[in-house]
N, C-alpha and C positions, 0 to 999 in steps of 0.2 A: 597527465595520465596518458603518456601517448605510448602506442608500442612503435616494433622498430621499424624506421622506414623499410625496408629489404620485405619483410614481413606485410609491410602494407600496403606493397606495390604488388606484390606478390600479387593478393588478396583480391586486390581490387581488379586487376589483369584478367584472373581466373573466374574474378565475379561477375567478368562483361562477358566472359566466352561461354558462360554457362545459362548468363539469361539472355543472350541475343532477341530469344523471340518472349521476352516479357518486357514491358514495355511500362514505363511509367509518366508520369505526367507532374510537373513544378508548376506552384498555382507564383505568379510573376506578377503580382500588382504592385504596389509600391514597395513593398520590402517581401523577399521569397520567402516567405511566414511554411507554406506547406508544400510537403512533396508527396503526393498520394502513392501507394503501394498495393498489390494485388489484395493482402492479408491486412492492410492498415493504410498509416500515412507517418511522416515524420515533421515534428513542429520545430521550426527554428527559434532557439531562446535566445541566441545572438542578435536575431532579425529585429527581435520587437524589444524600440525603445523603453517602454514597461520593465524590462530585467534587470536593470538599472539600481529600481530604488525597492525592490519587491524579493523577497523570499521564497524559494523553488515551490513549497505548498503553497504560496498565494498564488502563485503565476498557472500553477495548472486549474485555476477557477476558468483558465481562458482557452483552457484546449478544449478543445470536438468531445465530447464522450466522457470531460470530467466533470466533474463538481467537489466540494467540501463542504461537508455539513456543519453544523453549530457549532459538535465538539473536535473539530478540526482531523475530522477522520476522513480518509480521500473514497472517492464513491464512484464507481467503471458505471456506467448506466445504471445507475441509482443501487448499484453491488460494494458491497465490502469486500467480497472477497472474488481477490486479482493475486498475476503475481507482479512483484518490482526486481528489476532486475539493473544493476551497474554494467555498464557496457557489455552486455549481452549477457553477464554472467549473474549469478543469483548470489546474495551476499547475505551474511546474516548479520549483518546492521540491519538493514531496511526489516529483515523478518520478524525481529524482535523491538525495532524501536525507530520504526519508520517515522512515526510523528514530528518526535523530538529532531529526530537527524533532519527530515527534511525541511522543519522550520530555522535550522543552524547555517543549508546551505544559502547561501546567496545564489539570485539568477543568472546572475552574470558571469558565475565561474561555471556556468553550464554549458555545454554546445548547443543542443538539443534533447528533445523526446520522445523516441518511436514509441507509438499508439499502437498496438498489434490487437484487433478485434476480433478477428479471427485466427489465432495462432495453426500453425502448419503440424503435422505429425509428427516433425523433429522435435519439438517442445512437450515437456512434461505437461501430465494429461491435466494437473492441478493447475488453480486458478478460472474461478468460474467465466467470470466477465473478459479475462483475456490477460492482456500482458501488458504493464508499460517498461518501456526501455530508456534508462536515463543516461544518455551519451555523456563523458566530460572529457573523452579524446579528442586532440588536434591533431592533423597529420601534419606532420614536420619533417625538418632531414637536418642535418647535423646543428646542434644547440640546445638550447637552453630555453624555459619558459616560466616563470611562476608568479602566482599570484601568493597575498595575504587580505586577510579580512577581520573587520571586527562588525559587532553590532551590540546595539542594546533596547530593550523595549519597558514602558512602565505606561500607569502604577503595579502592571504584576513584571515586578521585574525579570527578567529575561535578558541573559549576556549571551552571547557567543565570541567566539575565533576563532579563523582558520586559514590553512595557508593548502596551495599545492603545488606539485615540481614537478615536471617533465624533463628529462635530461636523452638527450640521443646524441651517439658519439660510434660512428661507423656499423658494428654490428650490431651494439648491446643499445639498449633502451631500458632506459627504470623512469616509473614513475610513481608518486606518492602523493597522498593527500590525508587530511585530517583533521580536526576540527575540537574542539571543546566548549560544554555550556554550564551556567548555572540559571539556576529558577528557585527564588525567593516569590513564593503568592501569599500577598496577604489573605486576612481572615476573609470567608464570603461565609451566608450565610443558605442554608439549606431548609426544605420540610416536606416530607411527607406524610401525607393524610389518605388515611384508608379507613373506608365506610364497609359495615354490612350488614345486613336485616336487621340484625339487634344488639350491634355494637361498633365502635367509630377510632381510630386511633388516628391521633396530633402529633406530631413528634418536630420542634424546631434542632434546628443544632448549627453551630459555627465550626466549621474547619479551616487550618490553614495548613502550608507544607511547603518544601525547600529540599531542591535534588541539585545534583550536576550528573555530568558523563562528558564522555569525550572516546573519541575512535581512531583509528589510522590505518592506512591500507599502502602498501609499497607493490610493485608488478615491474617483475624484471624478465626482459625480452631479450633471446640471444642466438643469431641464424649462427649454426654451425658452418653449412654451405648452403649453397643456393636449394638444395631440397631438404634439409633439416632443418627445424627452427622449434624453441624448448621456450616456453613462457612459466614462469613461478610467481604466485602471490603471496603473501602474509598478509593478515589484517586483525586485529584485535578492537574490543571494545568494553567499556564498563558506563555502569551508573547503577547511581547514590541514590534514595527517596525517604523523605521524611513527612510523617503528616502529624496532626496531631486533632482531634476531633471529641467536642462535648456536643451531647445530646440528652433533651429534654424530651421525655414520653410521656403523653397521657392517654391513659384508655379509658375511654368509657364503655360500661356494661348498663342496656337500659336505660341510656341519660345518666348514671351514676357513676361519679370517678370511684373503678375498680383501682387503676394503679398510677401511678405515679414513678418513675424511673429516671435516674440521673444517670448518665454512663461516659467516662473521659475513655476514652480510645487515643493509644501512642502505636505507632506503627512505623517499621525501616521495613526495606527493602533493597534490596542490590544485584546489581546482575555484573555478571563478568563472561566472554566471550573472548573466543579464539578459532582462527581460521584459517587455511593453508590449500594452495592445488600445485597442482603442476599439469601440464599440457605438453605432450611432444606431438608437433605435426610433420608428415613424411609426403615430401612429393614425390612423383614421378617423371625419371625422363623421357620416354615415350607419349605421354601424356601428360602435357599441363596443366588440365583440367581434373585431372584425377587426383585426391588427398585423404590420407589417412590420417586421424587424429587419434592418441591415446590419452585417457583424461584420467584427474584421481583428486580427490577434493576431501579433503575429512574439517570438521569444523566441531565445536564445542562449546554448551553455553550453560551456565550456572544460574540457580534464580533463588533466593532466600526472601522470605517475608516472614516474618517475627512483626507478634498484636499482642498488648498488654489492652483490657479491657477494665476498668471500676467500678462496677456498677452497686447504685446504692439505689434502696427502693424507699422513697420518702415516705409514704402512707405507713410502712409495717418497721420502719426504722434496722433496713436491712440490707446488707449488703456482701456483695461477692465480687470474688475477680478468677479473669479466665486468661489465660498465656496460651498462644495458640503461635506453634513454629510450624513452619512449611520449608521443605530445603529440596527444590528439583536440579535435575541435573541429566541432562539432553548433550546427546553425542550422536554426531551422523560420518559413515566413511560413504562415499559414491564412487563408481567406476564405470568407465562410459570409452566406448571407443565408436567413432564417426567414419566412414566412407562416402565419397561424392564421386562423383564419373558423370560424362557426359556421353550419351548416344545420339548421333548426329547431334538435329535440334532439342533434344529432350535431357532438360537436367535430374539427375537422380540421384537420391541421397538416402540411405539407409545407415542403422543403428544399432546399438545394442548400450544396455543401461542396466546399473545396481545400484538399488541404494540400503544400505544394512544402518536401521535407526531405532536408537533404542532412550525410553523417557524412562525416567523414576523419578519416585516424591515420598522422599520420606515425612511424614506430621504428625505432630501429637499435639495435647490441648492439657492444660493444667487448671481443675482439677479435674480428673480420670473421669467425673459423675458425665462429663458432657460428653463422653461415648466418640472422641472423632482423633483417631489414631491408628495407622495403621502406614504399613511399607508396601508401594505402589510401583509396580515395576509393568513398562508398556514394550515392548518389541515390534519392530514391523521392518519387513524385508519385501523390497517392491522391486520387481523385475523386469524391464521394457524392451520391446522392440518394433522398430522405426521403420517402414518405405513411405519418401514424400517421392514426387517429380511435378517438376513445371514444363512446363509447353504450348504452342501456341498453334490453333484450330479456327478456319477461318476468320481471320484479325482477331479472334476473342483470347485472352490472357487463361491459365489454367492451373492450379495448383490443387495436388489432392493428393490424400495418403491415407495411412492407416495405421492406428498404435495401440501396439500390445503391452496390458499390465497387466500381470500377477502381485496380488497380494498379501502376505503371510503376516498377521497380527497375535501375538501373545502376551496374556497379560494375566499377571501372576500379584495376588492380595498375601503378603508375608504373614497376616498373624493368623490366617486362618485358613493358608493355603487353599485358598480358590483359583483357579485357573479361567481362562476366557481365550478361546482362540476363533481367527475366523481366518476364513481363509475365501478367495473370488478373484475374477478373474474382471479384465473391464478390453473389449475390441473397440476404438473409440476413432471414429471415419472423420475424416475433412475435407471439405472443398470449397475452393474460392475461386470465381469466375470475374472476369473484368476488361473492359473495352473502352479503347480511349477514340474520340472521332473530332475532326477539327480543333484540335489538340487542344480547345478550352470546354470541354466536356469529359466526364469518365466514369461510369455507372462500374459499381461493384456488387458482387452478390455471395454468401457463402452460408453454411452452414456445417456447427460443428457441436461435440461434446463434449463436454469436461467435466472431469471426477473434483469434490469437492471432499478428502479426507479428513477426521477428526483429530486438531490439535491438542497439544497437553492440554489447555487449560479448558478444554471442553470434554478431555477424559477425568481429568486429575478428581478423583474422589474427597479431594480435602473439601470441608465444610468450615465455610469464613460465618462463623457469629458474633462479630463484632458489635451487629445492630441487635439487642435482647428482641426482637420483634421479628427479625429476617433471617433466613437460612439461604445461603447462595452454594452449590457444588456440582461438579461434574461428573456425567457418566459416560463410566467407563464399556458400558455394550453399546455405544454406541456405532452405525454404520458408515459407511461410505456415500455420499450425496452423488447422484450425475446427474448433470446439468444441460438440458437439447437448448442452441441457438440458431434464430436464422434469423438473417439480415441482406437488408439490401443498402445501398449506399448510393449518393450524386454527388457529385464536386462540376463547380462552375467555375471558372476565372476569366476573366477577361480586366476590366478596373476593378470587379466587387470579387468579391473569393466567397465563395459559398458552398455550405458543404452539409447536406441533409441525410439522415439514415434512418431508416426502418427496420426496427427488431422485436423479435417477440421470441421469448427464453420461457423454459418451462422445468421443473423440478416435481420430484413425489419426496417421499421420507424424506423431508426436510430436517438436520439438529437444530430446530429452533429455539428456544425458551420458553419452557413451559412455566407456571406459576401457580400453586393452589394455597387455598388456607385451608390453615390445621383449627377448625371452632373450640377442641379444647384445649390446646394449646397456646390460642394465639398467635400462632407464628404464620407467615407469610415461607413456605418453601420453593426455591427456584432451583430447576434445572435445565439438562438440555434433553430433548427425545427427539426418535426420527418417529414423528404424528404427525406431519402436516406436509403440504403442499403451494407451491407458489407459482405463481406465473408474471411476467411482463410484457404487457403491449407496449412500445413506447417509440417516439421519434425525437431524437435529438440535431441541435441544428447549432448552425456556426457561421456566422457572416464580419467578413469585414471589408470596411470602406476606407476607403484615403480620400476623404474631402479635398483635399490640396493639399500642399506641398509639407504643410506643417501639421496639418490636425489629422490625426487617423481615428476612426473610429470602430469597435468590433463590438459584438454580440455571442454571446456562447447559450446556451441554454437544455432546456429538454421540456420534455413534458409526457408523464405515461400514466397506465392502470395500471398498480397490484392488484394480483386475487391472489389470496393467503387465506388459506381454510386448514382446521387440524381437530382433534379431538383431544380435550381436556378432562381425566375422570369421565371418559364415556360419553360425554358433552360436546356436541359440536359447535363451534367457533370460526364465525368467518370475521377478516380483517382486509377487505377491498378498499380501497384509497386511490383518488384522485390526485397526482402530484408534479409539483412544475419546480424550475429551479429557472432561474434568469439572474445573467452576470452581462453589466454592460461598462463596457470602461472606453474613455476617451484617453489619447493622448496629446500633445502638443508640443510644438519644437520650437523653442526660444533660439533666441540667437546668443551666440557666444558658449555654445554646448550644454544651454538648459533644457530641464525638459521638465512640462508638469501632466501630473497623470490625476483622473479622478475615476471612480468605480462607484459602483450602485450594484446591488445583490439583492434579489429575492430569493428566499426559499418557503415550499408551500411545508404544510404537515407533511411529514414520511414514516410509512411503517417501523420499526422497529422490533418486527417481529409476530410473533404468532396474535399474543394478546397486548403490542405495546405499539404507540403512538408518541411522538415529538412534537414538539408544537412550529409554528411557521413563525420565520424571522425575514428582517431587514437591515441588511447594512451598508455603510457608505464609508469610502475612504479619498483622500488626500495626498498627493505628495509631489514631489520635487528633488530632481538630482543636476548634479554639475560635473564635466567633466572636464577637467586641466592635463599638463605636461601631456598633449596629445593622445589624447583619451586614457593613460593609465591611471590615472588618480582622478577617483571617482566618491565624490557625498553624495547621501541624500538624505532627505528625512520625510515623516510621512504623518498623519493622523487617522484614524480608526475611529469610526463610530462619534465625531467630535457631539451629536447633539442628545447623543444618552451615555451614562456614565454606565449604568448596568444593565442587566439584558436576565429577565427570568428565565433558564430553559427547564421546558416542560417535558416530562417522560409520563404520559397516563398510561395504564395499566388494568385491563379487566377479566374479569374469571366470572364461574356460574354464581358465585356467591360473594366477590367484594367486588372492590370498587376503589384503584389506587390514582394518587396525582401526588407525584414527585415533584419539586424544581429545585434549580439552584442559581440564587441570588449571587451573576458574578459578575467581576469588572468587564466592561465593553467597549468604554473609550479606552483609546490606547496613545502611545505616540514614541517613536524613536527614531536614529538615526543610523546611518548604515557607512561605513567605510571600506573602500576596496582599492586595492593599490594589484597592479601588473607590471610586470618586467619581464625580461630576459632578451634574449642576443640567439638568432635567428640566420640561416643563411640563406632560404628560402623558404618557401612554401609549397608543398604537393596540393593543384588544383584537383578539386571533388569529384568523384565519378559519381554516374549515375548510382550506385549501391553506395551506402556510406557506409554501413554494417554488413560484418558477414557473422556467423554467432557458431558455425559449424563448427572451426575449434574452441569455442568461449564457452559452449552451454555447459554448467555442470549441473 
């Protein structure tokens, strides 16, 4: 995936004359794991033996600032919501199916990770906790490179494959990559139990289900002359889902079984995506440092879920069935043009940004008695503009700016023509300060904001009642979240790499999930409202050691407060949580290009929200890889959880008047093996500059 050399000398030329006076620091212990950054740092996936036998969402258990939780959702300082980004640029793979994609790639087809915890005012204001950036460029100059992979994981089976190709031949440069999977999971079992003053609901049930997908992305690079150069992407993406789900309900009223409910739930689902940019960036002769970029990026993604529900009510020998279709369909065009100049010492870069986005969901339900149909149509038109600069003020490092959004939301209900518009403005300030001294020292510090806007599936008004007990839907008035952080950061290196931060994040109108019970109904209804508020005190920490020559040892961790308070029905509800996360993995270097790895994971309970709670897990893993025909061909294989086979994850759940605990009985031990094979024909290499990324013409 590499662009064209001409294009990346360029880059990098223009990248050194523009930060002369920003300054960075390479933590150098036994393998150059990290390179600290004014706004972040960048993790090398190459450096650590670990990438080897491990898949790019296990391996970020081991960067500074991440975590994954139980159900393998990635976590920015204990946040869901971040943005991911492919070489600088934003892709809608990851936005729609990050999980999947990231447990498919391998590490080792990775370069690296920029970390951005502080993003600059060139970046879109979204994305609360910050930015990760997933490098898979190599700089090269005339040839050829490519990798293939396979993998497979059980008892919940799990295949993938995937290959990628970088080609550079004088001006032009293409690269591609791509990948396919399926997932066959056996039956696990499920239950939810919810108690209240004078009535109790049992509900066991077994589900099982079986998807694929698969993506591809091609980026073709082509310098007109030395100050023209035109970059174009494609990329597409689909998947498959299948579940299939019985459930057994009991209610009791008063100790006395009122109901009794059998209900087989069949469900597909499918998405289909498509995506396209183009980029023209224009130098200057008078000035090399100076670049203009024009950018235009449209992309497209389909989403259909169709539910057949059966439910039979044993006690009154009765039964119903309900067909409930949902068919969204999200289309985004953006247009963005970039300016950089340098003034003497001082780099600056200004903006200007569109993005014209518009959601619909069409749904109805069969039979019409269940009242949930209707054509849902969302609009939002957001408007940016950009001044960052960096500079440098008594040795100390400086980046700061300021970004303007306007937001224009419309949203229009077909059967009953109701309309909903909001419209606001967001000025949203950054700064990041940083000092590096005896060059194994570098203290950071910043502070910034970020807008947290509501996605379809937190506007979309369709109501999923597949479970006869629960009502799950979105609302659609919902607002805009902004998000205040400050942080300060240390990085040590000399033998040990150490790397500590201090943050404290604060929110109001939170879209949490709220939850109430309906007493005459029975039904449990969940939505989202801006009612509450959050905060984070927290310090997360990162050490690694090379015992010697062979054995390296690291630590990644965290440890913070939530305070989560909101009003439920009038009701106030606080959800403050003490919570730690610790990942400690060793490696070791065999001779003849083995390597074995062991990991240990704690994680404590974590909020889930306004009124929900996770329960705390532990786990451990295994493995070992080998590398032949001089490191291109490369096994490994590994085990997961070898000394519990299942693992209950607990979701409790509380309100003024019940009292829920969900889990789900699923497989835990795991095991599989992993194959990667590299090639290609090479006539050199472009050694690293200090900047490995520049994103001024990538961002769209």
């Amino acid at each position: 995936m590499s662009n064209l050399q001409a294009q990346e000398a360029k880059k990098d030329s223009l990248a050194n004359e523009r930060e002369t006076s920003i300054k960075e620091v390479v933590i150098n212990g036994k393998k150059p794991l990290i390179k600290n950054k004014i706004d972040g740092f960048i993790y090398n996936i190459q450096s650590d033996p670990e990438s080897q036998s491990k898949s790019l969402i296990e391996m970020m258990k081991k960067i500074p600032y991440l975590a994954v939780d139980s159900n393998e959702n990635i976590l920015f300082k204990g946040n869901t919501n971040f943005k991911i980004l492919m070489n600088g640029k934003e892709t809608q793979l990851l936005n729609n199916n990050a999980k999947d994609v990231l447990k498919s790639i391998p590490a080792n087809t990775i370069q690296s990770i920029e970390v951005i915890t502080n993003p600059s005012s060139k970046y879109d204001a979204e994305g609360v906790s910050g930015i990760i950036n997933i490098i898979t460029t190599k700089k090269m100059s005339d040839g050829y490179n490519a990798s293939i992979n396979f993998g497979t994981k059980f008892p919940k089976q799990e295949q993938n494959a995937g290959f990628s190709l970088n080609i550079q031949q004088k001006k032009l440069g293409i690269s591609a990559y791509g990948a396919g999977f399926l997932r066959n999971n056996p039956e696990i079992e499920y239950q939810n139990y919810q108690q209240t003053s004078s009535n109790y609901l049992d509900q066991k049930g077994k589900i099982s289900g079986k998807g694929n997908g698969g993506y591809f992305n091609v980026n073709a690079s082509y310098e007109i002359d030395s100050l023209n150069l035109v970059n174009v992407q494609l990329g597409s993406n689909f998947s498959n889902n299948k579940s299939e789900d019985v459930l057994d309900s009991y209610f009791y009223d008063q100790n006395l079984l009122n109901e009794n409910n059998i209900s087989a739930n069949n469900s597909k689902s499918n998405g289909n995506g498509f995506e396209t940019s183009v980029n023209y960036q224009i130098g200057f002769k008078k000035d090399k440092a100076q670049l203009l970029t024009l950018s235009y990026r449209f992309n497209n993604y389909d989403y259909n879920l169709t539910s057949l529900s059966d439910i039979t009510n044993v006690l009154n020998n009765f039964s119903n069935q309900i067909k409930q279709n949902n068919v969204n369909q999200n289309s985004e065009n953006t247009f963005q043009i970039d300016f950089v100049k340098n003034i003497k010492k001082i780099s600056l870069e200004t903006g200007l940004k569109a993005i014209l986005r518009k959601n619909s969901s069409d749904y109805d339900a069969v039979p019409e008695s269940v009242f949930n149909s209707d054509e849902f149509s969302n609009k939002q038109n957001i408007f940016g503009a950009y001044f960052s600069t960096k500079f440098n003020l008594f040795n100390w490092n400086f980046q700061t700016g300021l970004r303007l959004e306007g937001t224009q939301t419309y949203v229009n209900f077909g059967s009953t023509n109701t309309e909903v518009n909001q419209n606001y403005f967001n000025l949203i300030p950054n700064i990041s300060i940083s000092k590096i001294w005896k060059e194994n020292h570098s203290v950071n510090f910043g502070f910034s904001q970020r807008i947290k806007r509501p996605g379809i599936i937190r506007l979309n008004p369709f109501v999923n009642k597949s479970n006869p007990y629960f009502e799950i839907t979105g609302n659609p008035y919902l607002k805009p979240v902004v998000n205040n952080d400050l942080m300060a950061n240390y990085s040590f290196n000399k033998k040990i790499n150490l790397n500590i931060g201090l943050s404290y994040s604060f929110s109001s109108k939170i879209d949490l999930k709220v939850s109430t019970y309906d007493p005459a109904t029975y039904i449990t209804k969940t939505t989202y409202e801006n009612s509450s508020k959050a905060s984070r005190l927290g310090i997360d920490y990162y050490l690694n050691y090379p015992v010697n020559k062979k054995l390296n040892i690291s630590i990644n961790g965290n440890a913070a407060m939530f305070f989560i308070n909101g009003k439920v029905n009038d009701l106030f509800i606080k959800n403050d949580l003490f919570t730690y996360f610790i990942y400690v993995s060793a490696n070791y270097q065999l001779k003849n290009n083995w390597t074995v790895n062991s990991n240990l994971e704690i994680t404590s309970k974590m909020p889930a929200g306004l009124q929900n709670r996770t329960n705390s897990f532990v786990s451990s893993s295994f493995s070992f890889s080998k590398s032949i025909l001089d490191n291109q061909l490369t096994f490994s294989a590994y085990i997961n959880n070898p000394f519990s086979k299942f693992r209950k994850s607990v979701t409790e759940t509380f309100g003024d008047t019940f009292y829920q605990n969900n889990y789900v009985r699923d497989y835990y031990r795991s095991f599989g093996i992993n194959i990667n094979y590299k090639f290609g024909r090479l006539k050199s290499e472009i050694k690293t500059t200090k900047r490995k990324i520049n994103n001024n013409d990538l961002s769209n």
